[in-house]
N, C-alpha and C positions, 0 to 999 in steps of 0.2 A: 561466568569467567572471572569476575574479581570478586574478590570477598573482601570490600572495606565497605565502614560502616559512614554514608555521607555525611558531612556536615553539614550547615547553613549557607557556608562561604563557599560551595562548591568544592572543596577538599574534602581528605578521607581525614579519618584518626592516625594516617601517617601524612604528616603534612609535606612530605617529599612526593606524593603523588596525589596526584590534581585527575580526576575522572570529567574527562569531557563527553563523553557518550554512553551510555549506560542502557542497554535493551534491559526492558521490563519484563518480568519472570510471567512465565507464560506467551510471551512474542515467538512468533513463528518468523526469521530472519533477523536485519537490524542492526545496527553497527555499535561496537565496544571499544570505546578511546580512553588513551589514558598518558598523561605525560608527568615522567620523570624527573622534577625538577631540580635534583641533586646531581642531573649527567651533564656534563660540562659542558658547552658552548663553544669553548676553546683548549685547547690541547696543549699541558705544557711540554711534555715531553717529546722528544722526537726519536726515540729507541721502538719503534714500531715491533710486535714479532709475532701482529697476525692478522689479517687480510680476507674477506670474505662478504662479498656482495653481488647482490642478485637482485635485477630490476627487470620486469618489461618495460616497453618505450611506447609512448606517443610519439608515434611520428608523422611525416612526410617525407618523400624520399628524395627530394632536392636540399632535406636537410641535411643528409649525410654527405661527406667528401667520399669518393670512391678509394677501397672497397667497401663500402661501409653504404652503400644504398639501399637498402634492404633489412638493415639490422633491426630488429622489435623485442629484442629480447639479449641480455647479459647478464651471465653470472661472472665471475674471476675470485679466484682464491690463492693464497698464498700462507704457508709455512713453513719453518725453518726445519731443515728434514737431515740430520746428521751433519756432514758438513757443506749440507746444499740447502737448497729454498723447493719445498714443494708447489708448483702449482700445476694451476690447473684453469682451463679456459672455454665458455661452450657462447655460442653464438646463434640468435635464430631469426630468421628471415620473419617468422610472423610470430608475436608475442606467445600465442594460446595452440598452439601447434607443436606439441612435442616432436614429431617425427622429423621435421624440420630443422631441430637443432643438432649444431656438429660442435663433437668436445675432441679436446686434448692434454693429455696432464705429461707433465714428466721433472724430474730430479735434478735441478738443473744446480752446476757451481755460483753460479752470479748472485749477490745477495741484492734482492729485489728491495729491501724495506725502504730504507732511504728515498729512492724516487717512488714509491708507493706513496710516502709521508707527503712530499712534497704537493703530489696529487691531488691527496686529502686536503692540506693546507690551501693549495690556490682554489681549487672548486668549494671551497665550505663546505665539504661535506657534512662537518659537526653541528651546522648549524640546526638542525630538528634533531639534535639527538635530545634520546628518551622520548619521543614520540610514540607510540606504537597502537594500532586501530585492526581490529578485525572487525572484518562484514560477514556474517554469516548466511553459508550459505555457498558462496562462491567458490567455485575452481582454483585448483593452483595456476599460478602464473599469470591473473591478472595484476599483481604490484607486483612486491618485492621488499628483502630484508636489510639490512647491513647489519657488521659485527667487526669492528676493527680495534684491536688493544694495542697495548702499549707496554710494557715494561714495567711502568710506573702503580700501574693498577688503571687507570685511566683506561677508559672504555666508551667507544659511539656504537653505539645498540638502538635503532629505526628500524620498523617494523609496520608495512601498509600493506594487507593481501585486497585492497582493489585499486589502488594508484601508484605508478613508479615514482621509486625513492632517489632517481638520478635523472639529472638533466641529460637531454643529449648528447651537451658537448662534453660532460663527462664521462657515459659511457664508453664515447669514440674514443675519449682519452686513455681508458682502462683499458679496451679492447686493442688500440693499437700497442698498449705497451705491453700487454700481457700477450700478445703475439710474435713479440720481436724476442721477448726474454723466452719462450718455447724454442727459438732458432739458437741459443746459446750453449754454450758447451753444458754436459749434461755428466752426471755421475754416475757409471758405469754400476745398474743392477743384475744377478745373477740369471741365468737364462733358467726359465722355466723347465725345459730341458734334464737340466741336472736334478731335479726336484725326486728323491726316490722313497719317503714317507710324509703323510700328514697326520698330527695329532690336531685332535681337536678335545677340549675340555673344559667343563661348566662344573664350578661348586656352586650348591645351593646352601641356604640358609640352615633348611631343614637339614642337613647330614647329606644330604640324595646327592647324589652326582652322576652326570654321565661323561665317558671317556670312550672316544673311537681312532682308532688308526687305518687308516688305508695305505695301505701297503702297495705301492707301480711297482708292476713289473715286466719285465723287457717286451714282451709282447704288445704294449700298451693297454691291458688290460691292468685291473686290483684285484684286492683282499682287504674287505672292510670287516676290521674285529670291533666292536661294540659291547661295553661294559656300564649297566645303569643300575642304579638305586634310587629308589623311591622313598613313601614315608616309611614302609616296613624293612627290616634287617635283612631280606632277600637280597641279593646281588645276579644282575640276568645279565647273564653271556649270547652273544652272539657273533655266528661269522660269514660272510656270506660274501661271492663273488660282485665287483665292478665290472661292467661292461665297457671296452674300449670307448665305443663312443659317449659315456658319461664320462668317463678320466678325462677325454680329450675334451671336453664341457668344462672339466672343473679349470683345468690348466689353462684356456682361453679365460675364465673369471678371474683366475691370478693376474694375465699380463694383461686384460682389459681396464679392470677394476684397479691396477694398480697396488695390490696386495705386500708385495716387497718392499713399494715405496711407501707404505703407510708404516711400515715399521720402523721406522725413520720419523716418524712423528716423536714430539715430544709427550712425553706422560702426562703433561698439564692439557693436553688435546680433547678436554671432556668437560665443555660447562655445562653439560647437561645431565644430570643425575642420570644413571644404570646402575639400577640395582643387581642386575647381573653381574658373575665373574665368569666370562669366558674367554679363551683361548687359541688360535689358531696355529700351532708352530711346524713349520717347513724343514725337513731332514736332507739336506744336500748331499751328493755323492763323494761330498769334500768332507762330511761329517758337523760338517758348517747347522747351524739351525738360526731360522728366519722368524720372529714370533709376533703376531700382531693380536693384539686385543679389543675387546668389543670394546669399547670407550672412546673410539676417534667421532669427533664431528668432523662431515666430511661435505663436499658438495654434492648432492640428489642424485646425479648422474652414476657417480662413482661409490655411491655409500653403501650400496646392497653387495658388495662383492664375499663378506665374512658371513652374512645371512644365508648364500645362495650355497656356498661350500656346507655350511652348518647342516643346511636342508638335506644335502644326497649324502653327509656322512650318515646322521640320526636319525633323520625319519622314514628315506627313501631306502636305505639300509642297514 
């Protein structure tokens, strides 16, 4: 998992990160620690403009104030989404129990950062920043991450997949406020409804590219036309009918996944390398076009929604 070479003093040959756990090559399991000691402690900046954490809890449930007796698990995220704050909110009764959790996102006018900052600031959140351990081996959702920036460059990045990275009384904290800011006036997105083509589109490195359009038509059915190149000069056409009940799949991915509202993300929405360039853009009956791209970091719940469109445009038709 890490490729630095130890010293004597317990540091690497980059003396900004300090390896406190290191499984031995050839170990079957084992934990890999490492902390970053150039990630700051304390926070000068308070221009916050991005939000994103996700812990399970230790709990007991006399710990929680009611609603909140039951909680073992939060995610909450926020970003600045055109001229609103995206977030988004999921909640679970038992840590390790997907089915159990319930989400909500939406487009809201309120700008969240400020009392988000302030959050961070009273619970120390920063105080393990640069931390980060994986146990291998284990399932998602026994810890949890953080990922909060700043404007400044400034950045808290904590990272445990088998112990949560938040107290309880700050999850309660998160959860209560990223619940009341869900009840806030909201920014009115396009109804899926008016949606009357989708283009999808990938350049690759090599030359290759694929491009499909699905074509709704009044009957709730398609027309998926499919155009690919590979490593040879061939270009392969294809066209082939949508089934109502897939169109009506895909358009439930849109307003589920929140697809409109990711287009609204800012372009800087990607610290994580994709070497992919793909494409999803929305043809409204207004002429209007809606366009999201693979590059958004998103929260887990919500993040397969450009993968699942991808899938029954290219490979299923």
């Amino acid at each position: 998992m890490f490729n630095f070479i130890k010293k004597k003093n317990g540091e690497t040959e980059n003396d900004d990160i300090v390896i406190l756990r290191k499984t031995a090559p050839g170990t079957c399991g084992g934990t890999d620690a490492y902390l970053d000691k150039k990630a700051p402690n304390t926070i000068v900046s308070e221009d916050m403009i991005s939000f994103d954490v996700t812990s399970a809890l230790g709990y007991s449930q006399e710990q929680f104030p009611e609603p909140y007796g039951k909680m073992g698990y939060v995610s909450a995220f926020a970003e600045p989404a055109g001229e609103g704050t995206f977030v988004f909110l999921s909640k679970g009764d038992v840590p390790r129990r997907l089915a159990e959790k319930t989400k909500s996102w939406a487009v809201i006018k309120k700008n969240v950062f400020p009392e988000l900052d302030r959050i961070v600031r009273e619970n120390d959140i920063a105080k393990n920043n640069g931390f980060h351990s994986t146990t291998h081996g284990l399932p998602e959702n026994f810890g949890g991450g953080i990922y909060i920036e700043y404007a400044s460059g400034e950045k808290i990045s904590i990272s445990d997949n088998q112990s949560p990275v938040l107290s309880v009384k700050t999850a309660v904290e998160i959860a209560r406020f990223f619940d009341e800011a869900l009840k806030s006036e909201r920014v009115e997105l396009p109804d899926v409804s008016s949606v009357k083509e989708i283009r999808f589109s990938e350049e690759r490195k090599n030359g290759g590219f694929t491009k499909a359009v699905l074509t709704l038509l009044p009957d709730g059915t398609g027309v998926n036309a499919k155009k690919q190149k590979f490593d040879s000069p061939e270009v392969y056409e294809t066209e082939k009918p949508v089934d109502a009940d897939t169109v009506s799949k895909i358009k439930s991915v849109i307003v589920e996944k929140g697809l409109f509202a990711q287009a609204l993300l800012p372009e800087e929405n990607n610290r994580f390398s994709i070497n992919e360039n793909k494409t999803l853009t929305f043809v409204l009956e207004d002429g209007a076009e809606i366009t999201v791209k693979n590059r958004r970091v998103l929260p887990k719940p919500i993040s397969g929604g450009f993968f699942d469109i991808e899938l029954e445009m290219t490979t299923k038709h």
